[in-house]
N, CA, C and O of each residue as an XYZ file, in Angstrom:
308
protein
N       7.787    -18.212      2.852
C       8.176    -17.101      3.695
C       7.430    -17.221      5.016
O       6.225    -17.446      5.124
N       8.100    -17.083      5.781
C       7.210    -17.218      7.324
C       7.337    -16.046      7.702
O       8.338    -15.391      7.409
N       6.111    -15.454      8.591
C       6.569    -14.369      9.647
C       6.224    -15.049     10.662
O       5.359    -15.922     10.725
N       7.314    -14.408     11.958
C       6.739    -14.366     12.816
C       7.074    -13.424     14.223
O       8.037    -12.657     14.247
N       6.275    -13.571     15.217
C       6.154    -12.739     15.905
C       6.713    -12.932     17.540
O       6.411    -13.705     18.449
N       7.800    -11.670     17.376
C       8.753    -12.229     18.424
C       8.580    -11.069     19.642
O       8.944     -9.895     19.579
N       7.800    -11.872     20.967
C       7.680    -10.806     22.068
C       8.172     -9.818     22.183
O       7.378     -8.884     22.069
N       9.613     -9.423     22.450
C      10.064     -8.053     22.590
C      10.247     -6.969     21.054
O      10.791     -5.865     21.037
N       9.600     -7.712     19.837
C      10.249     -6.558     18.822
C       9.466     -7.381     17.400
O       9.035     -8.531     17.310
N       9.489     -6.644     16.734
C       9.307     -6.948     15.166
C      10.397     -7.844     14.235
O      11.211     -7.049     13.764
N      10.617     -8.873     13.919
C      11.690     -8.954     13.166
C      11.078     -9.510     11.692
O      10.087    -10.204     11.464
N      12.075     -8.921     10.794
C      11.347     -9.258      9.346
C      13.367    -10.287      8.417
O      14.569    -10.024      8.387
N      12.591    -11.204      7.991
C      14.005    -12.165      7.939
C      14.037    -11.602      5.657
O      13.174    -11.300      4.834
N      14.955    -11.704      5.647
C      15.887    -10.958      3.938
C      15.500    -12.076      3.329
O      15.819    -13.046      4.017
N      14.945    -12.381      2.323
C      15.026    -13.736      1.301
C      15.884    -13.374      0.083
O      15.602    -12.239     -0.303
N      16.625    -13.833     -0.484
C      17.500    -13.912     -1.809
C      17.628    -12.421     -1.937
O      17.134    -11.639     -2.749
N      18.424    -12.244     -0.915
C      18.739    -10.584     -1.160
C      17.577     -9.339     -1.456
O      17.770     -8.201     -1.884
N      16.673     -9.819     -1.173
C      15.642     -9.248     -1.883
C      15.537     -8.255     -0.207
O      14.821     -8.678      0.701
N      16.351     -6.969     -0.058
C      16.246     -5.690      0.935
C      15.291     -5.182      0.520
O      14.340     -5.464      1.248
N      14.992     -4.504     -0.363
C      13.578     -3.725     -0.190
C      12.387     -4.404     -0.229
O      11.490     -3.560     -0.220
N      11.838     -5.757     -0.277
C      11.272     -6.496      0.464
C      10.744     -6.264      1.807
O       9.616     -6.150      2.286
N      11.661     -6.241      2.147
C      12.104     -7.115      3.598
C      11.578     -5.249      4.162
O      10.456     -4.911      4.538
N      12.526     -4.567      4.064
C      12.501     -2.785      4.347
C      10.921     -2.829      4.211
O      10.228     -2.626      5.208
N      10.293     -3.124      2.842
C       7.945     -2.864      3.235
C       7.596     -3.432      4.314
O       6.783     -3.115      5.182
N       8.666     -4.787      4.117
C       7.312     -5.454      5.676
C       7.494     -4.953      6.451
O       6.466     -4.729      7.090
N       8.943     -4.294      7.153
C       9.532     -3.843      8.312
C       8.397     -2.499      8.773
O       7.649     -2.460      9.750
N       8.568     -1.619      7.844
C       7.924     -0.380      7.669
C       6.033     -0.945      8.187
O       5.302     -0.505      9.074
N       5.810     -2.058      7.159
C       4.285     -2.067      7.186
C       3.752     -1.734      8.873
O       3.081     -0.853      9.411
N       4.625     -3.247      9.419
C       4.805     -3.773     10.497
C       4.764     -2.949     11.703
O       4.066     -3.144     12.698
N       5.701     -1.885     11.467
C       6.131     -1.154     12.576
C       4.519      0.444     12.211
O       4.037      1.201     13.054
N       4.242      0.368     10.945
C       2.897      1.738     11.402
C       1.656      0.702     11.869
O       0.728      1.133     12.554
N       1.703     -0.318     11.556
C       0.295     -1.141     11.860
C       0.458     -1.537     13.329
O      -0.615     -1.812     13.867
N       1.729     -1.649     14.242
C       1.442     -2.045     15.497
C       1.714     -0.121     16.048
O       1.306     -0.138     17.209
N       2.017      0.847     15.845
C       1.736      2.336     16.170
C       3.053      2.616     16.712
O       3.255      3.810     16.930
N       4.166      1.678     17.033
C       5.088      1.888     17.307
C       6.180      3.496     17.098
O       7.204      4.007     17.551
N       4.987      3.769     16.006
C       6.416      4.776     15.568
C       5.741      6.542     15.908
O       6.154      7.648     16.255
N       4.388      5.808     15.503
C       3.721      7.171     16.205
C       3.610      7.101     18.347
O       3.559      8.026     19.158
N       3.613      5.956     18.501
C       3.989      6.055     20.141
C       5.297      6.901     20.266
O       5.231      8.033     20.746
N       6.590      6.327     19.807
C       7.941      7.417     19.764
C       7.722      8.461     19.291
O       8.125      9.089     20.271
N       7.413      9.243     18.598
C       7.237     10.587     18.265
C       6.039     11.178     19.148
O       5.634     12.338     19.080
N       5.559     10.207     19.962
C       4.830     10.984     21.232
C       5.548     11.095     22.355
O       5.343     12.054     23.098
N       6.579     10.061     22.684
C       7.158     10.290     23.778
C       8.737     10.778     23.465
O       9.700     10.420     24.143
N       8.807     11.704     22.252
C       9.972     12.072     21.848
C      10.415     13.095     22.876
O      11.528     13.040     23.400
N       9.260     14.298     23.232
C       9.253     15.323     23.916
C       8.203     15.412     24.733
O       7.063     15.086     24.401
N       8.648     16.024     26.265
C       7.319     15.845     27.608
C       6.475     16.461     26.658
O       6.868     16.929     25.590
N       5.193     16.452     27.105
C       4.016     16.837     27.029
C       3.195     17.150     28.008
O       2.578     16.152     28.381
N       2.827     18.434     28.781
C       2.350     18.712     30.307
C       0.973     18.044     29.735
O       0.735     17.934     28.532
N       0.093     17.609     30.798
C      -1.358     16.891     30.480
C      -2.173     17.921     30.393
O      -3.311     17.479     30.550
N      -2.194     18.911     30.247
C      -3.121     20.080     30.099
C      -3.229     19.952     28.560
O      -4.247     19.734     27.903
N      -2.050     20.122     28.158
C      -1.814     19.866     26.166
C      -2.507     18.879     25.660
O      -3.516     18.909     24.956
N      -1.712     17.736     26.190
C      -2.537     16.456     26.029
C      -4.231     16.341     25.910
O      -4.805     15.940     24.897
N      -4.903     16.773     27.151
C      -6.183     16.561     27.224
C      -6.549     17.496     25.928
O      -7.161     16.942     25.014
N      -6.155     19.106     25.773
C      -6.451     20.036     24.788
C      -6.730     18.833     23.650
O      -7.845     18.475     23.273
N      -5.315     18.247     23.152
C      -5.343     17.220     21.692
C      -6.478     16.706     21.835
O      -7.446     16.976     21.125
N      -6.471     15.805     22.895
C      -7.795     14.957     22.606
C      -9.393     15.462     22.426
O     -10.276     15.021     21.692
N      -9.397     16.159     23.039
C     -10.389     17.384     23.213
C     -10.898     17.343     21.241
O     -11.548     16.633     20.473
N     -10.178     18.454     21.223
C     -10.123     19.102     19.842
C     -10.321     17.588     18.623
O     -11.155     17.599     17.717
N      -9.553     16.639     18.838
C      -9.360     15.540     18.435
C     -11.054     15.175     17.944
O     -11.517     15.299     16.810
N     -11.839     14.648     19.305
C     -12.997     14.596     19.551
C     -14.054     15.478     18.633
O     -15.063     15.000     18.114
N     -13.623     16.886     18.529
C     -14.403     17.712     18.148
C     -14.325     17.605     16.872
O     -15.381     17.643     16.240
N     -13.497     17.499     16.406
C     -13.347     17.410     14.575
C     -13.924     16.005     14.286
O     -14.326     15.772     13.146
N     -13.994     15.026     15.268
C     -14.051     13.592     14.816
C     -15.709     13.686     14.294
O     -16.221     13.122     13.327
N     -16.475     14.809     15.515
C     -17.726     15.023     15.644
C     -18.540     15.675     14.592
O     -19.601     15.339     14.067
N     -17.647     16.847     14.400
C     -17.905     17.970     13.071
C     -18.047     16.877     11.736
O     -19.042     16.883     11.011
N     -16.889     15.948     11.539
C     -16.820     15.306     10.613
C     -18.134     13.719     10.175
O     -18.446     13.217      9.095
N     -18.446     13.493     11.223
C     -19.705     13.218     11.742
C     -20.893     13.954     11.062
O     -21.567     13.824     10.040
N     -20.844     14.511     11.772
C     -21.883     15.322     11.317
C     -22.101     15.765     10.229
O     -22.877     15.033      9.615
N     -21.764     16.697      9.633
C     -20.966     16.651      8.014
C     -21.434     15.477      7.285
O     -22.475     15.587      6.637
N     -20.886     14.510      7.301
C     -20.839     13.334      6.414
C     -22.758     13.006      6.749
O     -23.628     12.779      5.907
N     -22.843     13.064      7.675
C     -24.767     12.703      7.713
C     -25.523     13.648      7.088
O     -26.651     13.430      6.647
N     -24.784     14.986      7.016
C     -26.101     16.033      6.639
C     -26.216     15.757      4.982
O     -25.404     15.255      4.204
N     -27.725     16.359      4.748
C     -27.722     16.739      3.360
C     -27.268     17.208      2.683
O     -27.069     18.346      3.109
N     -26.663     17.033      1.161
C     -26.289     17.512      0.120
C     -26.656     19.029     -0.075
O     -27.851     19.171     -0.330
N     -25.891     20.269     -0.016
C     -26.561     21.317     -0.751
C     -27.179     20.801     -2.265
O     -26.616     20.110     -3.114
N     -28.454     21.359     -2.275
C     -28.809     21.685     -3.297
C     -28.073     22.280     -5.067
O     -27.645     23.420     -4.890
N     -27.952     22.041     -5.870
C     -27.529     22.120     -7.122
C     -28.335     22.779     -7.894
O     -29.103     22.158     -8.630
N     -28.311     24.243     -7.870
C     -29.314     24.707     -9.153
C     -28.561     25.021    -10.291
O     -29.125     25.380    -11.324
């Protein structure tokens, strides 16, 4: 089985009929290069005020979660 990788697009080639095969790699392919979450960002405008908000908030949970994960265990009595 070869893949390979063709400048403008993803293509995934069918072996012995074997479609749902072929349909995982397609799928794998297309969330591992972000393709699909890029389109569902540029599905609908987004004013940059929103935008920055996401990232913002984004940041802040990334931080909380951070933090969190370093602190100590409550105690167990």
């Amino acid at each position: 089985m070869s893949r390979r990788k063709v400048a403008n697009g993803s293509r995934v080639e069918v072996y012995n009929d074997n479609l749902e095969k072929a349909l995982r790699t397609f799928k794998k392919k297309i969330t591992e290069s972000g393709k699909l979450v890029e389109l569902r960002e540029k599905e609908f405008f987004e004013k940059p005020s929103v935008t920055k908000r996401k990232t913002k908030n984004q940041q802040v949970r990334r931080a909380q979660r951070r933090r969190q994960s370093e602190s100590l265990p409550k105690k167990l009595y």
